[in-house]
C-alpha positions in Angstrom: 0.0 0.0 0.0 1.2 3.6 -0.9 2.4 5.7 2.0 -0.2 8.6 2.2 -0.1 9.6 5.5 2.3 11.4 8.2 4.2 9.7 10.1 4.2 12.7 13.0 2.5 15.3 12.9 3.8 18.2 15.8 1.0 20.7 16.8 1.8 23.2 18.2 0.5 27.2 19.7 -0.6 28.8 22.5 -2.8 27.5 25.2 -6.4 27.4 23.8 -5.3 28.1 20.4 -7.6 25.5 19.2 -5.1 22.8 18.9 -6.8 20.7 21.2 -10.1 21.1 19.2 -8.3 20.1 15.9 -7.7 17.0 17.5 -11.0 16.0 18.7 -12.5 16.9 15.3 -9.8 14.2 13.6 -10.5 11.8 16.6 -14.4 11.8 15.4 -13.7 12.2 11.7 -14.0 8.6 9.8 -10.6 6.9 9.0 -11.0 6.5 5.3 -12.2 10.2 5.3 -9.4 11.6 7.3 -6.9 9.4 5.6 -8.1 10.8 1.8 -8.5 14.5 3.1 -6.1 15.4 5.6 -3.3 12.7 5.2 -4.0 11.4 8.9 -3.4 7.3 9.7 -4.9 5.8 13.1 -4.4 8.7 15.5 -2.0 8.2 18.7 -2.1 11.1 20.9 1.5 12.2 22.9 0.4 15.7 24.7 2.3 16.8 27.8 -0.6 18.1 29.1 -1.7 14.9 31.2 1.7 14.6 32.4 1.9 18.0 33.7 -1.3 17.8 35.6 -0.1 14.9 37.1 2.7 16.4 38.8 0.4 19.2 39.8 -1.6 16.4 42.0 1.6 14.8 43.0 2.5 17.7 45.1 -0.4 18.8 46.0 -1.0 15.2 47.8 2.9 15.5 48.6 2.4 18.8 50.5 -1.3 19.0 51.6 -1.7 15.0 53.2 1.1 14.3 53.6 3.3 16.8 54.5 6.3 16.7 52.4 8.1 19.1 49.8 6.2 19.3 46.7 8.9 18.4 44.4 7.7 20.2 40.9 5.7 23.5 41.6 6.5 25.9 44.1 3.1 27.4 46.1 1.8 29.0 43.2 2.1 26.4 40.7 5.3 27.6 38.6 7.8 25.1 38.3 10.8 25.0 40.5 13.3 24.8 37.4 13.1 25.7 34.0 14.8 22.3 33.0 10.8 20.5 33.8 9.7 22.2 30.6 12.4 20.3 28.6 11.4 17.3 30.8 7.9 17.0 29.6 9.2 17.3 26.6 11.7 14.6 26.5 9.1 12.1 28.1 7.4 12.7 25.1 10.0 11.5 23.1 10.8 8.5 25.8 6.6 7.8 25.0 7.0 7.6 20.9 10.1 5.7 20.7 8.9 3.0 23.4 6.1 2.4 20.7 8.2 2.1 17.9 10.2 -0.2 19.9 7.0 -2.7 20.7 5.3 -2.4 17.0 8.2 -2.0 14.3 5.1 -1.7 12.0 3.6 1.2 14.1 3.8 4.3 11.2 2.6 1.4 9.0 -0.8 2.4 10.5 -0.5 4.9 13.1 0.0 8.9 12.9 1.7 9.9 16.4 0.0 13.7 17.1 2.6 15.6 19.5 0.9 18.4 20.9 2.6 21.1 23.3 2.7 24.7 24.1 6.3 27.1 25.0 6.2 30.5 25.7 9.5 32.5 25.4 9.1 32.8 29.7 10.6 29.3 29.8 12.6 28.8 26.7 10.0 28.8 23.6 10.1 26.7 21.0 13.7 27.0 20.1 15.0 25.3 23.6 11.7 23.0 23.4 12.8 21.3 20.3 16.0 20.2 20.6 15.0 18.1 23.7 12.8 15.9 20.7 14.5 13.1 19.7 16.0 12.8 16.1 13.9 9.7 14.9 10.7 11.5 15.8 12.2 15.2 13.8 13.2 13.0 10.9 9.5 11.5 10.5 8.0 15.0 11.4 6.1 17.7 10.1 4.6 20.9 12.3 1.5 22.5 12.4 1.8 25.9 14.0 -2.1 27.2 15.1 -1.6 30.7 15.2 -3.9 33.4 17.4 -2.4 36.4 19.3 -2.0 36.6 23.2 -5.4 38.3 23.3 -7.5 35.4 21.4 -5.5 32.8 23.8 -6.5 34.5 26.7 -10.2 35.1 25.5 -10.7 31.4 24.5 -8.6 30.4 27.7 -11.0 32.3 30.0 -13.6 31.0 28.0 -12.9 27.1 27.7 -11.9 26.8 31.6 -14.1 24.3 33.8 -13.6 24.4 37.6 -14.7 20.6 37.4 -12.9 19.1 35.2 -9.7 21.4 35.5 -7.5 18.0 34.2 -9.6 18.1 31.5 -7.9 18.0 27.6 -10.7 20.6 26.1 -12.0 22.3 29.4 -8.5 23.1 31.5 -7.5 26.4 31.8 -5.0 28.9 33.6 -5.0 32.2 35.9 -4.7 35.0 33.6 -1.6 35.7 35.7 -0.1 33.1 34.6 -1.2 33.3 30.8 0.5 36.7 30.7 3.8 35.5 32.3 4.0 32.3 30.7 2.8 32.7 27.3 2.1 36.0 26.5 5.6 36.2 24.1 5.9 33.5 21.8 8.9 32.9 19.8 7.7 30.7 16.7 7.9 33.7 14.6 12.0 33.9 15.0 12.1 30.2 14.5 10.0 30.4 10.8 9.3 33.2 8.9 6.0 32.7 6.4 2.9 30.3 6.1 4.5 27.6 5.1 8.8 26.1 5.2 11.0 24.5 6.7 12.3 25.0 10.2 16.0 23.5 11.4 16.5 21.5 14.4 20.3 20.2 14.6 20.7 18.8 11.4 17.2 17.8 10.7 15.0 20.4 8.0 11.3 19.9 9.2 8.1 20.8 7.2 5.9 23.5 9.0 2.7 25.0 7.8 0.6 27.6 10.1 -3.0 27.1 10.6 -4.8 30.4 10.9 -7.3 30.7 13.7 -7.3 34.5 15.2 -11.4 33.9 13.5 -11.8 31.0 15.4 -13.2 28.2 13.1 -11.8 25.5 15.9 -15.4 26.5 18.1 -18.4 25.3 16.6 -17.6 25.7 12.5 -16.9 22.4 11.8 -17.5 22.7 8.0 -14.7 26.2 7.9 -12.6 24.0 10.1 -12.5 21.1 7.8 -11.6 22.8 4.8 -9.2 24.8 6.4 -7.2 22.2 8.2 -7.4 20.5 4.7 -5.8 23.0 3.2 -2.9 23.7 5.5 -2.3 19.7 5.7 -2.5 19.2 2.0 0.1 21.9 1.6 2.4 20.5 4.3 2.0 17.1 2.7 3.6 18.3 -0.3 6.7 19.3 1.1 7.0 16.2 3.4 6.4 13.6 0.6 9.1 15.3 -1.5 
């Protein structure tokens, strides 16, 4: 069978850029249309999101039953050293090559979806991507969702469900933290233009920005469709060269 679909697809923006919602809408799109339209295999998910709220409960059971040194997050929830960014980030990496290790056929059927946020606060995406491995760069291609600091922080605000604050599509921070974490970004230094190539050591990877400051991610299924068809069949182009 003819190789038509990515082998990794990195997704990447700020926090509520609708990155999250590009996913669920692949998720419930059917495989044969998802493979023809947006060059998309079996999706398998790798988002440092999950971990991150995991250590967040670690030390909070850590420091409030039973009394010990959280060892991530200080008191307000900012991590203790910049290097846990790059952690979360090499886990990641740890996560896709331990299932290339147990399925040698995995990208035979499987597109691995790598999803993460970096503000310039802690490094940005030029510290983040080093820290990926090179047999996940050398199979990759970005997607960059782009909306300014004030559509992040409107949709943030907006998403954000006090009950379900672990989950994927309803978590959400403190505008505090929004604006000190995230409110630079730094992909624009990394890649100029809508579509290229970006360099991370020796590896040239594929990028193409997906357009959102109108918000087709909420509720325009339809505009998103067509839109994220259009960015992906552009960015397979330059990958399947």
């Amino acid at each position: 069978m003819v190789h038509d679909t990515f082998d990794v697809l990195i997704l990447i923006g700020r926090p509520a850029s609708g990155k999250s919602e590009i996913l669920d809408f692949l998720k419930h799109t059917a495989p044969d249309i998802r493979r023809s339209r947006f060059h998309i295999a079996e999706l398998d998910i790798l988002d440092d999101f999950p971990m991150l709220w995991i250590w967040f409960e670690e030390d909070r059971i850590l420091n409030q039953q039973l009394g010990q040194p959280r060892l991530y997050t200080d008191e307000g929830g900012y991590f203790k050293h910049p290097a846990y960014w790059h952690l979360l980030i090499e886990r990641l990496s740890l996560d896709y090559q331990k299932r290339q290790r147990d399925d040698p056929a995995y990208h035979d059927h499987t597109t691995a979806l790598v999803e993460f946020s970096r503000g310039s606060e802690h490094g940005g995406y030029g510290e983040a991507f080093p820290h990926l491995a090179d047999d996940l760069l050398q199979k990759a291609a970005i997607v960059y969702v782009n909306v300014s600091f004030v559509e992040s922080l409107r949709k943030n605000r907006r998403r954000f469900n006090p009950q379900r604050p672990d989950s994927i599509l309803e978590h959400g921070l403190s505008d505090e933290k929004m604006e000190r974490l995230y409110q630079d970004d730094d992909w624009g230094s990394m890649a100029q233009g809508e579509a290229g190539f970006v360099t991370v050591r020796a590896e040239h990877v594929p990028y193409a920005v997906f357009e959102n400051e109108d918000d087709v991610t909420t509720g325009k299924p339809e505009l998103l469709a067509e839109r994220l068809e259009e960015v992906l069949n552009g960015l397979w182009v330059m990958y399947s060269r």
